[in-house]
C-alpha positions as CSV (number, residue, x, y, z in Angstrom):
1,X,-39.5,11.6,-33.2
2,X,-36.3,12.5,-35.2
3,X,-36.6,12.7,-39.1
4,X,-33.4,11.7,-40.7
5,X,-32.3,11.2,-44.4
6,X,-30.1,8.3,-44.0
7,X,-29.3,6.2,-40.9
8,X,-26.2,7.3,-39.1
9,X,-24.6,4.4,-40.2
10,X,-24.9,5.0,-44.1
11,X,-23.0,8.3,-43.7
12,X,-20.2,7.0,-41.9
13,X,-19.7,4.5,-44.7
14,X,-20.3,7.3,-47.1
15,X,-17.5,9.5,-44.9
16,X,-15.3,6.9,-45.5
17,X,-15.5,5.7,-48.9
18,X,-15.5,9.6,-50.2
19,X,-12.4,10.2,-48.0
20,X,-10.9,6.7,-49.3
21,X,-11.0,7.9,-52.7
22,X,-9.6,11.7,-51.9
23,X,-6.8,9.9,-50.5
24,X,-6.3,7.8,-53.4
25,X,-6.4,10.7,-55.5
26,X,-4.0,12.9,-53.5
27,X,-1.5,9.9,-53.5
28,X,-1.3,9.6,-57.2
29,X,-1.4,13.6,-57.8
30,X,1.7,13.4,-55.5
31,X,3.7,10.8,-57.1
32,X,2.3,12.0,-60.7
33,X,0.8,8.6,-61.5
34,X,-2.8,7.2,-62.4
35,X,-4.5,4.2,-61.7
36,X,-7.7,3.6,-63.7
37,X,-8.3,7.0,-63.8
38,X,-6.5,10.0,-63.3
39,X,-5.4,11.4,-60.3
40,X,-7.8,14.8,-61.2
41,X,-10.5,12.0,-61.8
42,X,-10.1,10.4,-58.5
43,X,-10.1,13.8,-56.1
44,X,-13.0,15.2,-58.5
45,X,-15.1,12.3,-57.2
46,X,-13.5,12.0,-54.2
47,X,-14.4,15.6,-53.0
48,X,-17.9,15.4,-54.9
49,X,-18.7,12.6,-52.9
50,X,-17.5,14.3,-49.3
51,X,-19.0,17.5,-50.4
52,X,-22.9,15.8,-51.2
53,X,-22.7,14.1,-47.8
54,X,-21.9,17.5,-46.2
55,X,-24.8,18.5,-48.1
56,X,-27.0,15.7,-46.7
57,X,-25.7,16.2,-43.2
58,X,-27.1,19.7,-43.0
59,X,-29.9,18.8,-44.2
60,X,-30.3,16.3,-41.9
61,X,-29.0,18.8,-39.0
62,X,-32.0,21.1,-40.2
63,X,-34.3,18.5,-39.8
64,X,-33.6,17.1,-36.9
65,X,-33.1,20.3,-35.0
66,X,-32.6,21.4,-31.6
67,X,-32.1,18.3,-29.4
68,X,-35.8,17.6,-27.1
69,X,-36.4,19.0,-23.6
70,X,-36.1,15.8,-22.2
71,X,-32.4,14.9,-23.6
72,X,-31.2,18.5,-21.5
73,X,-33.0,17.0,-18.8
74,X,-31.1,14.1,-18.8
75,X,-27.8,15.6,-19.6
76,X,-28.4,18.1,-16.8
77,X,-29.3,15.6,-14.5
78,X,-26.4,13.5,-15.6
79,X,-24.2,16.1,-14.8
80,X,-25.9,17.3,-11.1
81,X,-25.3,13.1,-10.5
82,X,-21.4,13.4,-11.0
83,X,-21.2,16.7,-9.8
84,X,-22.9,15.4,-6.7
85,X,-20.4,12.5,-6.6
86,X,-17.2,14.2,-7.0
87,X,-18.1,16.8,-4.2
88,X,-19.0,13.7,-2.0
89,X,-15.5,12.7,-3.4
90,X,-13.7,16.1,-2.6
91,X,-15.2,16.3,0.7
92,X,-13.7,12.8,1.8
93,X,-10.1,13.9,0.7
94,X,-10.7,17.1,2.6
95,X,-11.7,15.3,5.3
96,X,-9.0,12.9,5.2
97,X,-6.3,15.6,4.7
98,X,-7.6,17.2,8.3
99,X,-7.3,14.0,9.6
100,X,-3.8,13.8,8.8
101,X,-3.2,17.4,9.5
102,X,-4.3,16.9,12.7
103,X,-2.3,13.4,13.4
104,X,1.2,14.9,11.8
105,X,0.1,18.2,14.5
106,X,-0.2,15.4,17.4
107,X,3.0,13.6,16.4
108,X,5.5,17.0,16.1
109,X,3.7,17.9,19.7
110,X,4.7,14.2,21.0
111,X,8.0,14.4,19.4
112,X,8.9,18.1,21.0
113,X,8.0,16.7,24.4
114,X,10.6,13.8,24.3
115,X,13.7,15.5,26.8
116,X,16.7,12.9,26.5
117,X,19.0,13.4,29.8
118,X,21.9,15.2,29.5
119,X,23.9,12.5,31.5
120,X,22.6,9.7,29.5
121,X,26.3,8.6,29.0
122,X,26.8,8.7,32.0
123,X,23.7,6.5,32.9
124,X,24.7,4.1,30.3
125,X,28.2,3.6,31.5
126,X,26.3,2.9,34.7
127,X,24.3,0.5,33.6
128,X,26.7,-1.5,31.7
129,X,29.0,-1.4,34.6
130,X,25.9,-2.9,36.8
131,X,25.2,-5.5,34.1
132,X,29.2,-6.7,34.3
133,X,28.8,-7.2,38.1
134,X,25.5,-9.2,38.1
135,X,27.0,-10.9,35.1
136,X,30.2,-11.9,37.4
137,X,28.4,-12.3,40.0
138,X,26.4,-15.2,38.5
139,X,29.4,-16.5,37.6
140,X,30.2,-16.8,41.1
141,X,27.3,-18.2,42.3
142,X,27.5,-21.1,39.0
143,X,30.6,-21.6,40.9
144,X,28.7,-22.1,44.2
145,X,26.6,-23.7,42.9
146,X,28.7,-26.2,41.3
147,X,31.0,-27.2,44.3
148,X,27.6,-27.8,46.7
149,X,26.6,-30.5,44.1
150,X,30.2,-32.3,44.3
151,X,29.4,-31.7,47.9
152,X,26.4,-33.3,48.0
153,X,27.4,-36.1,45.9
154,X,30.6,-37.2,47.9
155,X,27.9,-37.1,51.4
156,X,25.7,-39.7,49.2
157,X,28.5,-42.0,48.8
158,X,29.6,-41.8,52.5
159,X,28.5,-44.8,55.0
160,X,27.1,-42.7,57.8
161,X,26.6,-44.3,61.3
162,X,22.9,-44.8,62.6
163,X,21.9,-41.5,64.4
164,X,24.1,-39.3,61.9
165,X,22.5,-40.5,59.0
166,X,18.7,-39.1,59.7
167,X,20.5,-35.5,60.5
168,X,22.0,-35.7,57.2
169,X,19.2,-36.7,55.8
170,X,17.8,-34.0,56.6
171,X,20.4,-31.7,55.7
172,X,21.0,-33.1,52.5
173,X,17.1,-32.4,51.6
174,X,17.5,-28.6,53.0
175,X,20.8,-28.6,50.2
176,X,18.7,-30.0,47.7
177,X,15.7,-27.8,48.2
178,X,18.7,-24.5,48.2
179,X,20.0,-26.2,45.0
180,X,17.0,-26.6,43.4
181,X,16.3,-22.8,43.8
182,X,19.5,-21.3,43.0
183,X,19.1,-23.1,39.8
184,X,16.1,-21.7,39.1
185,X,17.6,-18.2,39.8
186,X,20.4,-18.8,37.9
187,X,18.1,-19.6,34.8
188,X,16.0,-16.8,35.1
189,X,19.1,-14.9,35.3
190,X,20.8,-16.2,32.5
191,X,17.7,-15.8,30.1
């Protein structure tokens, strides 16, 4: 067990009061003033007061002595605990650092192999030129399209004789069915 004079918290209030009334004293020696007592007064008990709990801390110091086996222990072990912790710490940086090495090596190698054609203009006029006709060329079949429904419509409204009409019939289905598909083209295309 530890021997000590005073409890720890005693000489802090005993650091502070003694360095209070330095301070005091320093003030009024500066400004040439006294308050009570003179400013000599004040930084002679000031400094007598710091200088007997210097004395009382050594002795205490003396007293006390070397700190136990078992605090090193436990500072020592304390220590091997965060050392052990910030290799575990260093060692996942490391390894995510190689990790992105090794992804940043992957990408520049993915990168380099990427050729762009020389003739890419070239292929690009193409293709907007082949987008223009199919773009026209739906147009055309919208237009088609269009007049085979007028078509349709004026047969519907036409009083056919009695054999004519089944043939027609059956032709205007067929027209419908067509219609119904080139619609569906031409919304797919269109999309």
């Amino acid at each position: 067990m530890k021997k000590q004079l005073l409890p720890d918290n005693l000489f802090e209030l005993l650091f502070g009061l003694g360095a209070g009334v330095v301070i005091i004293g320093a003030l009024l020696k500066i400004i040439n003033g006294s308050l009570i007592f003179s400013a000599n007064s004040w930084l002679i008990a000031g400094l007598s007061v710091e200088a007997g709990i210097f004395i009382l801390s050594g002795i205490q110091g003396y007293l006390i002595g070397k700190i136990d086996k078992e605090d090193d222990d436990d500072v020592v072990s304390t220590i091997a605990v965060e050392t052990a912790a910030l290799q575990k710490a260093v060692d996942g940086t490391v390894k995510g650092l190689s990790v992105l090495d090794s992804n940043i090596s992957n990408a520049s190698k993915a990168l380099a192999s990427i050729k762009v054609p020389s003739d890419m203009e070239n292929n690009t006029d193409d293709f907007n030129k082949g987008l223009s006709s199919a773009s026209s060329n739906i147009q055309e079949v919208a237009k088609v399209l269009h007049n085979l429904k007028e078509t349709v419509e004026a047969f519907e409204n036409i009083n056919m004789p009695e054999g004519l009409g089944d043939e027609l019939q059956k032709m205007k289905n067929t027209v419908k069915e067509l219609n119904a598909k080139y619609e569906a083209m031409l919304g797919a295309m269109n999309k």
